[in-house]
ZADO-1210 file (C-alpha; in nm, 4 decimals, padded with zeros to 6 digits):
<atoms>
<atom x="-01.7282" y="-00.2404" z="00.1508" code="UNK" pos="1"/>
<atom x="-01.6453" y="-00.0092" z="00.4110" code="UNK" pos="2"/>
<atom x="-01.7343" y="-00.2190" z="00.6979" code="UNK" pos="3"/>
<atom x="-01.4558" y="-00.2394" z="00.9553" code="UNK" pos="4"/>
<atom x="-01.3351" y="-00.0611" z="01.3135" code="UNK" pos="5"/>
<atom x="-01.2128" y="00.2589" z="01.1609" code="UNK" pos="6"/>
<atom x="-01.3951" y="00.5590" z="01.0751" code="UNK" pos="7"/>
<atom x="-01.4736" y="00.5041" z="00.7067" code="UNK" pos="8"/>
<atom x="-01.2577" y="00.8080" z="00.5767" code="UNK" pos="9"/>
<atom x="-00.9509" y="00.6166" z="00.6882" code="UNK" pos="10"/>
<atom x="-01.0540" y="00.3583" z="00.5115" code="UNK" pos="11"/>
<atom x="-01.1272" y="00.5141" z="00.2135" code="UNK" pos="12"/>
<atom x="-00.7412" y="00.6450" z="00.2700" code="UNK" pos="13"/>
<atom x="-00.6391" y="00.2953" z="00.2893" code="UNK" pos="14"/>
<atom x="-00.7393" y="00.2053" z="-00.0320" code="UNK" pos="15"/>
<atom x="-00.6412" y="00.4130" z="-00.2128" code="UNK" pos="16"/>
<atom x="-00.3021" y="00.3751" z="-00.0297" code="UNK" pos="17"/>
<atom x="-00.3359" y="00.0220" z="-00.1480" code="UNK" pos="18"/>
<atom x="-00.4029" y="00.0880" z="-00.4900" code="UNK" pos="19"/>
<atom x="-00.1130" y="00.3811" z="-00.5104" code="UNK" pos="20"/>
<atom x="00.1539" y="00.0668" z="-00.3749" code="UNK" pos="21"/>
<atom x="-00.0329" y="-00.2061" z="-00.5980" code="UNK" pos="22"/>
<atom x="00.0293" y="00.0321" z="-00.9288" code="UNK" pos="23"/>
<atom x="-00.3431" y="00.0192" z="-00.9895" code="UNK" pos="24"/>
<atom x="-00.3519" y="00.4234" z="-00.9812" code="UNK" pos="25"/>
<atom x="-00.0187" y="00.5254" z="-01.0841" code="UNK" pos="26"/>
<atom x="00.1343" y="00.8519" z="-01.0755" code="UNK" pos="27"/>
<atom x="-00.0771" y="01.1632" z="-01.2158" code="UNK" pos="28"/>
<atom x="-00.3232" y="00.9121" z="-01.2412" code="UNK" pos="29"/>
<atom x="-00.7107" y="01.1029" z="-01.1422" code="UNK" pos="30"/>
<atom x="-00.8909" y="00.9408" z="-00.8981" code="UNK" pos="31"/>
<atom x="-01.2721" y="00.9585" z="-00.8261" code="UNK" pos="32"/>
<atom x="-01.4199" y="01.2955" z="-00.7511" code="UNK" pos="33"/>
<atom x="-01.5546" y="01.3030" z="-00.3962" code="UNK" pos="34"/>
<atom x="-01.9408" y="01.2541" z="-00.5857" code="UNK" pos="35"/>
<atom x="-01.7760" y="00.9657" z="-00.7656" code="UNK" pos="36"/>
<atom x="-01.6673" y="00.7788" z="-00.4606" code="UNK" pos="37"/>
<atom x="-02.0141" y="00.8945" z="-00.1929" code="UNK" pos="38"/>
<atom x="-02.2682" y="00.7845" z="-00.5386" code="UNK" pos="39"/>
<atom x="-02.0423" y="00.4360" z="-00.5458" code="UNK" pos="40"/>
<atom x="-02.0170" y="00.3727" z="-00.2007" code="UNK" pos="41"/>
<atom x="-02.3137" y="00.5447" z="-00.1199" code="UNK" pos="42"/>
<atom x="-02.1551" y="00.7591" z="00.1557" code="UNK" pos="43"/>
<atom x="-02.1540" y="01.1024" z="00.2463" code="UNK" pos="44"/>
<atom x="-01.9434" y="01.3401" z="00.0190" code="UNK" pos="45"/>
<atom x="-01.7723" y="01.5059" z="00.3478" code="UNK" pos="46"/>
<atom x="-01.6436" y="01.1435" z="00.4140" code="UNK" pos="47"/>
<atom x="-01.4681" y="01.1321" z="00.1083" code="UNK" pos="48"/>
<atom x="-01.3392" y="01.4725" z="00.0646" code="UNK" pos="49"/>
<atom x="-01.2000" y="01.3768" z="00.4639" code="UNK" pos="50"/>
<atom x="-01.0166" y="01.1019" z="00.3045" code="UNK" pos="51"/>
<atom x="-00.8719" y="01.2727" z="-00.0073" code="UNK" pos="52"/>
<atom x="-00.7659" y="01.5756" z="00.2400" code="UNK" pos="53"/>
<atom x="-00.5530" y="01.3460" z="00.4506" code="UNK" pos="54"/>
<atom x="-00.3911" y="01.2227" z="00.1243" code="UNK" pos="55"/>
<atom x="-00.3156" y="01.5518" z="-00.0053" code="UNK" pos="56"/>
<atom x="-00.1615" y="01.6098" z="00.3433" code="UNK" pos="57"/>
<atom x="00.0615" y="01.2693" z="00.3225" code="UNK" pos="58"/>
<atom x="00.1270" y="01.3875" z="-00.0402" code="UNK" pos="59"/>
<atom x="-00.0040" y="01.1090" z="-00.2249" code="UNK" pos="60"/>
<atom x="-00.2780" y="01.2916" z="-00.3569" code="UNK" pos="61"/>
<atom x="-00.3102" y="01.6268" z="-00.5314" code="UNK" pos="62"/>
<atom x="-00.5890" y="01.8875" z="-00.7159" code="UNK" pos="63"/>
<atom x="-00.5744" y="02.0507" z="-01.0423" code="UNK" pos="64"/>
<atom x="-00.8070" y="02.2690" z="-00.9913" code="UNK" pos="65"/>
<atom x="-01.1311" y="02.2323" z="-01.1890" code="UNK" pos="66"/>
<atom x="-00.9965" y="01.9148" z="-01.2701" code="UNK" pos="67"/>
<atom x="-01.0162" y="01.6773" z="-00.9772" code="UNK" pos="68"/>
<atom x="-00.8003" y="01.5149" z="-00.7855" code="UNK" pos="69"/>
<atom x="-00.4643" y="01.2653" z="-00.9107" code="UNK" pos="70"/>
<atom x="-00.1940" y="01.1285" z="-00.7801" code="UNK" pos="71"/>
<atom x="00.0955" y="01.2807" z="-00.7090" code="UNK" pos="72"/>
<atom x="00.4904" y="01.2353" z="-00.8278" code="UNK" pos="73"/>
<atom x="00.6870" y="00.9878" z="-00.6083" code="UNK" pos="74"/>
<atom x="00.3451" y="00.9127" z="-00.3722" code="UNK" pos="75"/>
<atom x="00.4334" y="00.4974" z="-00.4327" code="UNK" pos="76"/>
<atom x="00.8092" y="00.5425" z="-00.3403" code="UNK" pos="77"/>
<atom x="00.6687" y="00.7807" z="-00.0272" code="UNK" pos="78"/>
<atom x="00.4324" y="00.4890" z="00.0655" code="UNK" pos="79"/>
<atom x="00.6800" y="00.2510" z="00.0218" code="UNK" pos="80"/>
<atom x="00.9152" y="00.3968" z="00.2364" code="UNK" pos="81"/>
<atom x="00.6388" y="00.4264" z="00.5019" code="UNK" pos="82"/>
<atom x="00.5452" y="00.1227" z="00.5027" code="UNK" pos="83"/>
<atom x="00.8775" y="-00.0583" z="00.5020" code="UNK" pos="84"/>
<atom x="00.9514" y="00.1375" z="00.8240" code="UNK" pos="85"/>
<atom x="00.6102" y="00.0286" z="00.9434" code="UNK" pos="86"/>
<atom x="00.6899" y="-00.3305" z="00.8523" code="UNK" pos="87"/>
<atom x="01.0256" y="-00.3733" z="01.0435" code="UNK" pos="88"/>
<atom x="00.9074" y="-00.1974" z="01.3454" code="UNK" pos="89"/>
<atom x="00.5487" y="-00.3402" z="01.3243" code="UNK" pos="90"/>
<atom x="00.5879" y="-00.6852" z="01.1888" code="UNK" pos="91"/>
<atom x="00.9642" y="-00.7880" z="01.1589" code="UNK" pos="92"/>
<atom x="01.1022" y="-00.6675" z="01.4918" code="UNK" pos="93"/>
<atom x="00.8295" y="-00.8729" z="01.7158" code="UNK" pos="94"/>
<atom x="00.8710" y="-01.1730" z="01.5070" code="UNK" pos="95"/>
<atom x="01.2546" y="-01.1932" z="01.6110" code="UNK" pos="96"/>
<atom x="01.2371" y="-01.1116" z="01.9215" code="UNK" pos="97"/>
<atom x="00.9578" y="-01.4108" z="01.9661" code="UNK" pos="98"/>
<atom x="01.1939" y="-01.6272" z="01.7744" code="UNK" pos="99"/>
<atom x="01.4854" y="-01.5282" z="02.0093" code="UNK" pos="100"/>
<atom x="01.2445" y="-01.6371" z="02.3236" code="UNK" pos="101"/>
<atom x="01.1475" y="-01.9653" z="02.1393" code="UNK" pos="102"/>
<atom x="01.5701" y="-02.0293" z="02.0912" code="UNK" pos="103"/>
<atom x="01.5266" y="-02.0304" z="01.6957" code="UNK" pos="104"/>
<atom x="01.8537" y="-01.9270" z="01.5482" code="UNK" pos="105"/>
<atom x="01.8781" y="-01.6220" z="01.3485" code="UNK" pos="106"/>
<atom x="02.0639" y="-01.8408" z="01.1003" code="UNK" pos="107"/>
<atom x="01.7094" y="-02.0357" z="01.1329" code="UNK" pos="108"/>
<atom x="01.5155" y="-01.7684" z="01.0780" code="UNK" pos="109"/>
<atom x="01.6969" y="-01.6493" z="00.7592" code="UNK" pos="110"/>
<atom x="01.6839" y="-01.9648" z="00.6296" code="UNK" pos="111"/>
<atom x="01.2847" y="-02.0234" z="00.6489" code="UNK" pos="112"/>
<atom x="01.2631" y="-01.7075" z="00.4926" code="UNK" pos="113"/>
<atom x="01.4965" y="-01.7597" z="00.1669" code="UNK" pos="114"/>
<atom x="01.3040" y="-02.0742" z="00.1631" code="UNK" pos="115"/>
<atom x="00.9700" y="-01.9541" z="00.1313" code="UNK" pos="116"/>
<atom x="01.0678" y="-01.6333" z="-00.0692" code="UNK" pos="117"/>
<atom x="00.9254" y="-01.6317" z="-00.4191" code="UNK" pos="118"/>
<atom x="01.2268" y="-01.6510" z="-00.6627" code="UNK" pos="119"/>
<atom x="01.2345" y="-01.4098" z="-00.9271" code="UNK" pos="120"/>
<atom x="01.1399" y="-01.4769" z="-01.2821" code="UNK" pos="121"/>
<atom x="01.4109" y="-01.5147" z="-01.4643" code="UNK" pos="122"/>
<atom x="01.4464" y="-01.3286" z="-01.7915" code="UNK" pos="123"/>
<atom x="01.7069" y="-01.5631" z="-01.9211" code="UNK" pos="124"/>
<atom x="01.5749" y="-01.9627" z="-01.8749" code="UNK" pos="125"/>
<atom x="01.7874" y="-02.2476" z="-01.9398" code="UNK" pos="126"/>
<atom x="01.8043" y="-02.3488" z="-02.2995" code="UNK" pos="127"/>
<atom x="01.5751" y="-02.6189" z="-02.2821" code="UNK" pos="128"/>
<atom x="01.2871" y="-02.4310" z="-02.1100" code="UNK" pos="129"/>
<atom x="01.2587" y="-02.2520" z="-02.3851" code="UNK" pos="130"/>
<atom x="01.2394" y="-02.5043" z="-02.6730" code="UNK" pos="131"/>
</atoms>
């Protein structure tokens, strides 16, 4: 599972990152002990507890003691925050300034993306849809 570039205790931190944002582990939710998580993924205990210490840093993990470790209050909004800053500077900010060197129009650009957007369910069909 834990096959790419990084060291594996960031990636460890990435998933569970992912999971925090996804809802999968929601708030006060308890996560795997370190054992848990080295017996799973058959890694070394220090690897995980490296992970989990960088997420109690970024505050999206905490420890009760003699409990284990859960996830703290507000750690999805936190990430989300992050990672919308990360997107714009990361993701959105090189993608207009390649459409600006291409000539696409901003009005262009807008448009491709309202098109593509998924619409929201709505919690109030028409009439007949529901029939």
């Amino acid at each position: 599972m834990f096959d790419g570039p990084e060291p594996i205790y960031l990636q460890i931190a990435q998933l569970i990152r992912a999971q925090v944002l996804s809802g999968e582990l929601a708030e006060e939710d308890q996560v795997m002990s370190t054992t848990q998580f080295a017996t799973t993924f058959r890694i070394n205990p220090a690897t995980a507890q490296k992970a989990f210490g960088l997420l109690v840093d970024e505050q999206v993990l905490y420890k009760r003691r003699g409990l284990g470790m859960f996830v703290a209050p507000g750690a999805r909004e936190r990430l989300r925050s992050s990672h919308r800053e990360d997107y714009f500077d990361k993701v959105l900010a090189p993608a207009l300034a390649q459409a600006e060197v291409l000539g696409i129009p901003l009005d262009d650009v807008v448009g491709y993306i309202r098109d593509r957007r998924k619409p929201a369910a709505d919690p109030h069909p028409p009439e007949e849809a529901r029939s």
